[in-house]
RORO-449973 format. One record per residue (C-alpha): x negated, y negated, z; residue number from 1. Coordinates in nm, 3 decimals, decimal comma, padded with zeros to 5 digits. Example, Ala and Ser with C-alpha at 12.3 -4.5 7.8 and 13.67 -1.06 7.14 Angstrom:
<pts>
pt px->-01,230&py->00,450&pz->00,780&pos->1
pt px->-01,367&py->00,106&pz->00,714&pos->2
</pts>
This chain:
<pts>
pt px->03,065&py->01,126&pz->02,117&pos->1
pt px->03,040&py->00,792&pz->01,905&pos->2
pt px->02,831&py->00,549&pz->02,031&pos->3
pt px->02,863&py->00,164&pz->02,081&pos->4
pt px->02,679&py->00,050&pz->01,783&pos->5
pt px->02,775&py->-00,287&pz->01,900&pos->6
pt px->02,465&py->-00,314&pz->02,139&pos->7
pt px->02,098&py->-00,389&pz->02,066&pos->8
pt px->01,957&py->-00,064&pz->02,029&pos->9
pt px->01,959&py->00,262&pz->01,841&pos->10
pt px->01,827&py->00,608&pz->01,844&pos->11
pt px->01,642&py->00,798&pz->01,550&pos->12
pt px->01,502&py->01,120&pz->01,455&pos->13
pt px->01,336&py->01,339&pz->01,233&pos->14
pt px->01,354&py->01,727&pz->01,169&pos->15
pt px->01,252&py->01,945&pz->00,946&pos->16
pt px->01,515&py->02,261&pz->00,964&pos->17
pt px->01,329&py->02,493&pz->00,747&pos->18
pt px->01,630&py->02,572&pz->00,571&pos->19
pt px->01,811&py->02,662&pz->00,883&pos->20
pt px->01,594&py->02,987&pz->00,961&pos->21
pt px->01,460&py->02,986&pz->01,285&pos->22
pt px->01,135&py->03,159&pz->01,373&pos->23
pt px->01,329&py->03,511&pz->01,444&pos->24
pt px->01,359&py->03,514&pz->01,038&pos->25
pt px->01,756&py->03,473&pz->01,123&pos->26
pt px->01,986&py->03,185&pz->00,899&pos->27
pt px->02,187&py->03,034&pz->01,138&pos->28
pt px->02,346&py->02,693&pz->01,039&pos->29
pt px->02,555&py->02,664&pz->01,342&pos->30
pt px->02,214&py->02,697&pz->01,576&pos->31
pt px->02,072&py->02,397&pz->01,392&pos->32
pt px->02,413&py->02,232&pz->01,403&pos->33
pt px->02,395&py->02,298&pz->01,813&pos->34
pt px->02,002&py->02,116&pz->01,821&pos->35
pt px->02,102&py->01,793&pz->01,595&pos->36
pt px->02,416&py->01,780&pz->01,896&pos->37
pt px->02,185&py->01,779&pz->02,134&pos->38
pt px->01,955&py->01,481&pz->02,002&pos->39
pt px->02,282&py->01,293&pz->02,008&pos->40
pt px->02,127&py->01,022&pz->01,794&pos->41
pt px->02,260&py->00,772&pz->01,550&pos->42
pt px->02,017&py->00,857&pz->01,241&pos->43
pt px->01,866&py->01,170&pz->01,161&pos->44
pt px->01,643&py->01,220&pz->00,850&pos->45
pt px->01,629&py->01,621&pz->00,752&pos->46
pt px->01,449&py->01,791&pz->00,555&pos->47
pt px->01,494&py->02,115&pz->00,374&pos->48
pt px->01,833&py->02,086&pz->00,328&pos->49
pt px->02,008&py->02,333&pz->00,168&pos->50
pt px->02,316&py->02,244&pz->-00,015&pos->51
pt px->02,568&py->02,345&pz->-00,299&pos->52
pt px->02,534&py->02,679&pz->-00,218&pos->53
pt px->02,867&py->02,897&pz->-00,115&pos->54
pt px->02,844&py->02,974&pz->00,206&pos->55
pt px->02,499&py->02,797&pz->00,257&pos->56
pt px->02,616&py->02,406&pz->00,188&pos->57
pt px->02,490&py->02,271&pz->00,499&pos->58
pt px->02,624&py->01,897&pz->00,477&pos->59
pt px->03,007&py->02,004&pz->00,575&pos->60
pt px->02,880&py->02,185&pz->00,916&pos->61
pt px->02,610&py->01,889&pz->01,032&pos->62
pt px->02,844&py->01,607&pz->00,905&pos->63
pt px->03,171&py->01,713&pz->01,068&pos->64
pt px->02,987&py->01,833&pz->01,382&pos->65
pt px->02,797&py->01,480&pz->01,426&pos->66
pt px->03,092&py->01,293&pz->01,297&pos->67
pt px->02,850&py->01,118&pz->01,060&pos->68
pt px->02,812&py->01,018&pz->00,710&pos->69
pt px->02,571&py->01,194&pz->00,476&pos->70
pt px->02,326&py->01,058&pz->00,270&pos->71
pt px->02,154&py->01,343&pz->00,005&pos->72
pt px->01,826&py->01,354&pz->-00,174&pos->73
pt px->01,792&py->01,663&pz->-00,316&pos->74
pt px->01,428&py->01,740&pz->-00,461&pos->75
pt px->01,467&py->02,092&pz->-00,616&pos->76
pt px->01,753&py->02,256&pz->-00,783&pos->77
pt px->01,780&py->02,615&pz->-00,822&pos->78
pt px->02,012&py->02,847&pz->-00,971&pos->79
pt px->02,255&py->02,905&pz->-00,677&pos->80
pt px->02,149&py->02,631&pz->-00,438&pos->81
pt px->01,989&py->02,262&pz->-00,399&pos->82
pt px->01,704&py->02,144&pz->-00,165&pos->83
pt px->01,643&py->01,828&pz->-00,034&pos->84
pt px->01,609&py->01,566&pz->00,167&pos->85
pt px->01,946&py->01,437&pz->00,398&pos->86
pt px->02,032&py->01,138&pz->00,583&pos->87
pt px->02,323&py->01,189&pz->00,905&pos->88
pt px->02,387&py->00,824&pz->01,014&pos->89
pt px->02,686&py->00,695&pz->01,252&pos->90
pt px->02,646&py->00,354&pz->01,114&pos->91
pt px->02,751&py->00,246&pz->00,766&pos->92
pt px->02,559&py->00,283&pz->00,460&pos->93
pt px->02,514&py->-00,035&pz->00,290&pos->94
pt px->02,288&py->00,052&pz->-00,027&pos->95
pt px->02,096&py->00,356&pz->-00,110&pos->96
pt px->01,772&py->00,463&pz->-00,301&pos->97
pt px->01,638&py->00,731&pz->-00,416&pos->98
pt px->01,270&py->00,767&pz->-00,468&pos->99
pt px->01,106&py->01,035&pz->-00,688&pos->100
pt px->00,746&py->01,149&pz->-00,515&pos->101
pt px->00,682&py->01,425&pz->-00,712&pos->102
pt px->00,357&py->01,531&pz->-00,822&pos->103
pt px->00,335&py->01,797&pz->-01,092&pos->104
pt px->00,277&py->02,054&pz->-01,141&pos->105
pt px->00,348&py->02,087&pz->-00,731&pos->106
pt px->00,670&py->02,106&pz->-00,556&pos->107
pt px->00,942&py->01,810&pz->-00,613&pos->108
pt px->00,941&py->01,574&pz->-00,359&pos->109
pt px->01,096&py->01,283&pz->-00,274&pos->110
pt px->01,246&py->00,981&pz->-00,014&pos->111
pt px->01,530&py->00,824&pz->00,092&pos->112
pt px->01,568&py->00,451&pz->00,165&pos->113
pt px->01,891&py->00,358&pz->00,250&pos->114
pt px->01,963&py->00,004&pz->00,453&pos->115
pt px->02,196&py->00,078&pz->00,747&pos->116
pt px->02,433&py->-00,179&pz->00,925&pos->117
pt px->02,410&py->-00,100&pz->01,322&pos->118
pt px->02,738&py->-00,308&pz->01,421&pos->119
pt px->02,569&py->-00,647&pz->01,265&pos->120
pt px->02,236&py->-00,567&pz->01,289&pos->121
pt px->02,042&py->-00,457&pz->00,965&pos->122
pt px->01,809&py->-00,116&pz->00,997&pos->123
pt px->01,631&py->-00,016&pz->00,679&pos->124
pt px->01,548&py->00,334&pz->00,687&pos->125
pt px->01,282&py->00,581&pz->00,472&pos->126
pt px->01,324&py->00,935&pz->00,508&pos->127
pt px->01,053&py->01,168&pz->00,334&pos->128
pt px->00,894&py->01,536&pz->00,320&pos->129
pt px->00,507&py->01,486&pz->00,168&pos->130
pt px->00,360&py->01,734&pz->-00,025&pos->131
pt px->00,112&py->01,990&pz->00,099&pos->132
pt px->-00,237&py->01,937&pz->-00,116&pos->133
pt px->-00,429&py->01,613&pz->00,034&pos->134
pt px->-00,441&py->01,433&pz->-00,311&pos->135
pt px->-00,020&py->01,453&pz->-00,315&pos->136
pt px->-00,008&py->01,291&pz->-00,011&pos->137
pt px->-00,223&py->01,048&pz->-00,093&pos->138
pt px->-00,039&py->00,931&pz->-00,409&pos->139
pt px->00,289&py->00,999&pz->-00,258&pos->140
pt px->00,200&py->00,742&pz->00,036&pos->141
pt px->00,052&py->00,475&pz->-00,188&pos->142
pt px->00,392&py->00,494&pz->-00,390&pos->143
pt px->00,625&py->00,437&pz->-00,016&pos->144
pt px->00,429&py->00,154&pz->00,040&pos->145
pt px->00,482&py->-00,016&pz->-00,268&pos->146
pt px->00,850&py->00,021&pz->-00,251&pos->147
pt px->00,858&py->-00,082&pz->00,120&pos->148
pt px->00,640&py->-00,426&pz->00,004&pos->149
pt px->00,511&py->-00,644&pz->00,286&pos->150
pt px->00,811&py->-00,625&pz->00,430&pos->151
pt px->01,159&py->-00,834&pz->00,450&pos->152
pt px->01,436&py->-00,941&pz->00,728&pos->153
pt px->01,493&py->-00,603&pz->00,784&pos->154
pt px->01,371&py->-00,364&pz->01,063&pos->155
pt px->01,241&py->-00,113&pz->00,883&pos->156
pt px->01,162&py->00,285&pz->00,991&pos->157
pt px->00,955&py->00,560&pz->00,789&pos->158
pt px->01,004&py->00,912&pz->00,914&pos->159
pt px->01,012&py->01,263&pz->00,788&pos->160
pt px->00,745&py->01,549&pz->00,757&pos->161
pt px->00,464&py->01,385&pz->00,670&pos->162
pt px->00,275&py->01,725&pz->00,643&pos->163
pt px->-00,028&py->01,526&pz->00,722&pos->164
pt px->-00,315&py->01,700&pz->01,020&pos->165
pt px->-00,563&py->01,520&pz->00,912&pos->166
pt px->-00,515&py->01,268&pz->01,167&pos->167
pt px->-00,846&py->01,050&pz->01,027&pos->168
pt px->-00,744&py->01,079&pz->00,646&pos->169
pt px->-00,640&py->00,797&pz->00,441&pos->170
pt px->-00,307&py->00,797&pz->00,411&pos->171
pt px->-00,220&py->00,811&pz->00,813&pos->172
pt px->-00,478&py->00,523&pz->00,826&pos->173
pt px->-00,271&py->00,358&pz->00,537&pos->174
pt px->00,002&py->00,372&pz->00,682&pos->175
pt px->-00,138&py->00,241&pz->01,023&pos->176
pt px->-00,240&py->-00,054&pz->00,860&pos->177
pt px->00,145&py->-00,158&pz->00,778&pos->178
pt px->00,321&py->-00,023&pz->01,065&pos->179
pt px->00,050&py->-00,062&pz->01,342&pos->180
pt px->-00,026&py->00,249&pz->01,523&pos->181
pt px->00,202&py->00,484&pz->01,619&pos->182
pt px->00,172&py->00,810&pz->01,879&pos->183
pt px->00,088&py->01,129&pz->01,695&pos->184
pt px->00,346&py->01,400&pz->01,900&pos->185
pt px->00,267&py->01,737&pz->01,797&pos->186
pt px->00,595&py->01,943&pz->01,683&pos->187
pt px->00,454&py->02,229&pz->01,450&pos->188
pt px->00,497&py->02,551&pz->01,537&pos->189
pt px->00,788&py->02,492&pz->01,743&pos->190
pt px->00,714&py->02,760&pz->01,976&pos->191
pt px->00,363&py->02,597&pz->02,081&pos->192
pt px->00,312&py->02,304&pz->01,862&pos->193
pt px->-00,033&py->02,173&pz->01,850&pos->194
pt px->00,005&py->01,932&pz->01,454&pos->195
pt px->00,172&py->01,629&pz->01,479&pos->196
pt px->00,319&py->01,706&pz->01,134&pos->197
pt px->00,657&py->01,505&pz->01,130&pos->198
pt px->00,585&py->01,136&pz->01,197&pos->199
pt px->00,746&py->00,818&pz->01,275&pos->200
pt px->00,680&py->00,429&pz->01,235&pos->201
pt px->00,877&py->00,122&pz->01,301&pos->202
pt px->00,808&py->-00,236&pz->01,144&pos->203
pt px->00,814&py->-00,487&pz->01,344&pos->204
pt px->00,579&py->-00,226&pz->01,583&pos->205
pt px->00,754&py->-00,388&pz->01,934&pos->206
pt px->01,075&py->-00,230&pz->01,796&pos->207
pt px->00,974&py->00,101&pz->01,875&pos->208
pt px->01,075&py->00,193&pz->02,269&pos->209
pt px->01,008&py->00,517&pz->02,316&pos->210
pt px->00,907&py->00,816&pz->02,149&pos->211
pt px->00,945&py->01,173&pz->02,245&pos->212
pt px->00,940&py->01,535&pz->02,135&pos->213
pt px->01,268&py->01,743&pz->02,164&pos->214
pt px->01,167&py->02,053&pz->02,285&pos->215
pt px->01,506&py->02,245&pz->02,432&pos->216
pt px->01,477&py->02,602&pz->02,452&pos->217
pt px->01,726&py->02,597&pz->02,127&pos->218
pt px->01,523&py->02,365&pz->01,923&pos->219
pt px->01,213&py->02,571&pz->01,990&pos->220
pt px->01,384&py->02,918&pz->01,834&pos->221
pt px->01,641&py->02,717&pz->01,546&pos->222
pt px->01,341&py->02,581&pz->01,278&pos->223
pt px->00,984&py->02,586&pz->01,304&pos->224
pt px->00,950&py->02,222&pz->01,372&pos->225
pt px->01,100&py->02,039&pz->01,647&pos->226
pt px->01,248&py->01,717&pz->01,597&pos->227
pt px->01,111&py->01,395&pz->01,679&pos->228
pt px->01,304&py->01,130&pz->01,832&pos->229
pt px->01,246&py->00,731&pz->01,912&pos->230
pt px->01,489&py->00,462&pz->02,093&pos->231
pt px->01,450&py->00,165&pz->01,895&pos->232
pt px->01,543&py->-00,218&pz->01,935&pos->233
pt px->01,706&py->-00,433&pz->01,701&pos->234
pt px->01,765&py->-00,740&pz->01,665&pos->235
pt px->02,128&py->-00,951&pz->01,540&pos->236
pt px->02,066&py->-01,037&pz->01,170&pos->237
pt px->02,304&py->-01,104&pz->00,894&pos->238
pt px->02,359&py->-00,803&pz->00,654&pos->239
pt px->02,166&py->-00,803&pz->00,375&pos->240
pt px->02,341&py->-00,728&pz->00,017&pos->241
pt px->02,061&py->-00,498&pz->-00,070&pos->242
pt px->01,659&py->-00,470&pz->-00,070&pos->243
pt px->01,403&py->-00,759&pz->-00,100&pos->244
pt px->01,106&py->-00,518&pz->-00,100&pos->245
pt px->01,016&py->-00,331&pz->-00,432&pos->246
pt px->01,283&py->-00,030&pz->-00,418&pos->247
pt px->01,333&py->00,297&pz->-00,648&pos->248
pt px->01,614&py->00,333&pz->-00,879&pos->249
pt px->01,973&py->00,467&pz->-00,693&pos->250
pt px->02,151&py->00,720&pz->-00,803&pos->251
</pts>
């Protein structure tokens, strides 16, 4: 069902399909298809994405089952397939980047930021997966906060496996700093999850209206991370042309 995107608010979330192979080891597309339904939310940021792949190009399934447009970032390219990041977004896309995180020799990684248009209202959104080794994500968040600068007349959201448990470390507290605090929601393993490993913040901070884990019997058994999902606020503002902040180079 399409939503009004004519009112003040929107809904978000953030999931990390694991390739679409749930915990019993089986590849099953249409069961991740089935969870992202039941989010029924205007923005989703995915990762590990599969795509290009015959028979295993996920985009087609998740963006005519949402009835939303896709926005790719792919990270890794292999022989048969590609592996990335992907925006799903009801709203229209108004400008896209694509930032390069990687640090070698580990694996590629990279972020999204794409500014949205929610029926007149500007949303600015940043879509990651962090790397695994401590020092990545410390570089890796330094570089997403110099592209998002201090900030412009755009709300702005960062989400995406963060891949972060150290909930004292720098880069949470980094991040902190520029968002203001947000609730760490544990949603790794999906059966039990007890590391609050995919993450979400909101600038301005009073934008953010709820927060919660989805944790259907589905979404536990379809990846093994369940998504995270906020209801957000926004403001009218005029549409922006493109970026103020420091962005990376679109492709």
């Amino acid at each position: 069902m399409q939503r009004d995107q004519s009112r003040a608010s929107t809904a978000v979330a953030t999931y990390n399909i694991h390739r679409a192979i749930g915990r019993d080891g089986v590849f099953d597309p249409e069961r991740v298809a089935e969870v992202l339904s039941e989010l029924d939310v205007d923005v989703i940021a995915l990762q590990e994405v599969q795509t290009g792949a015959a028979g295993r190009n996920l985009l087609h399934l998740f963006r005519e089952r949402l009835g939303a447009e896709a926005v790719q970032g792919v990270t890794m390219l292999r022989r048969d397939a590609e592996f990335g990041n992907v925006l799903l977004t009801r709203h229209r896309v108004v400008s896209v980047a694509r930032l390069d995180l990687s640090v070698p020799p580990h694996e590629p990684r990279g972020a999204l930021d794409v500014l949205l248009d929610c029926g007149g209202r500007n949303l600015r959104v940043v879509a990651t997966h962090l790397g695994l080794w401590p020092y990545e994500r410390r570089r890796q968040v330094r570089q997403l906060l110099g592209a998002l600068g201090d900030g412009d007349d755009s709300p702005t959201v960062l989400m995406g496996d963060l891949n972060e448990w150290f909930l004292w470390g720098r880069p949470l507290r980094w991040l902190h700093v520029q968002f203001g605090r947000t609730p760490a929601l544990p949603t790794y393993p999906s059966r039990r999850p007890v590391l609050a490993l995919d993450r979400l913040w909101v600038r301005p901070r009073g934008l953010l209206q709820g927060l919660a884990v989805h944790a259907s019997l589905l979404a536990r058994v379809a990846s093994d991370h369940l998504p995270l999902v906020a209801k957000l606020a926004l403001a009218p503002a005029p549409i922006l042309p493109g970026f103020r902040g420091k962005a990376g180079v679109g492709t």
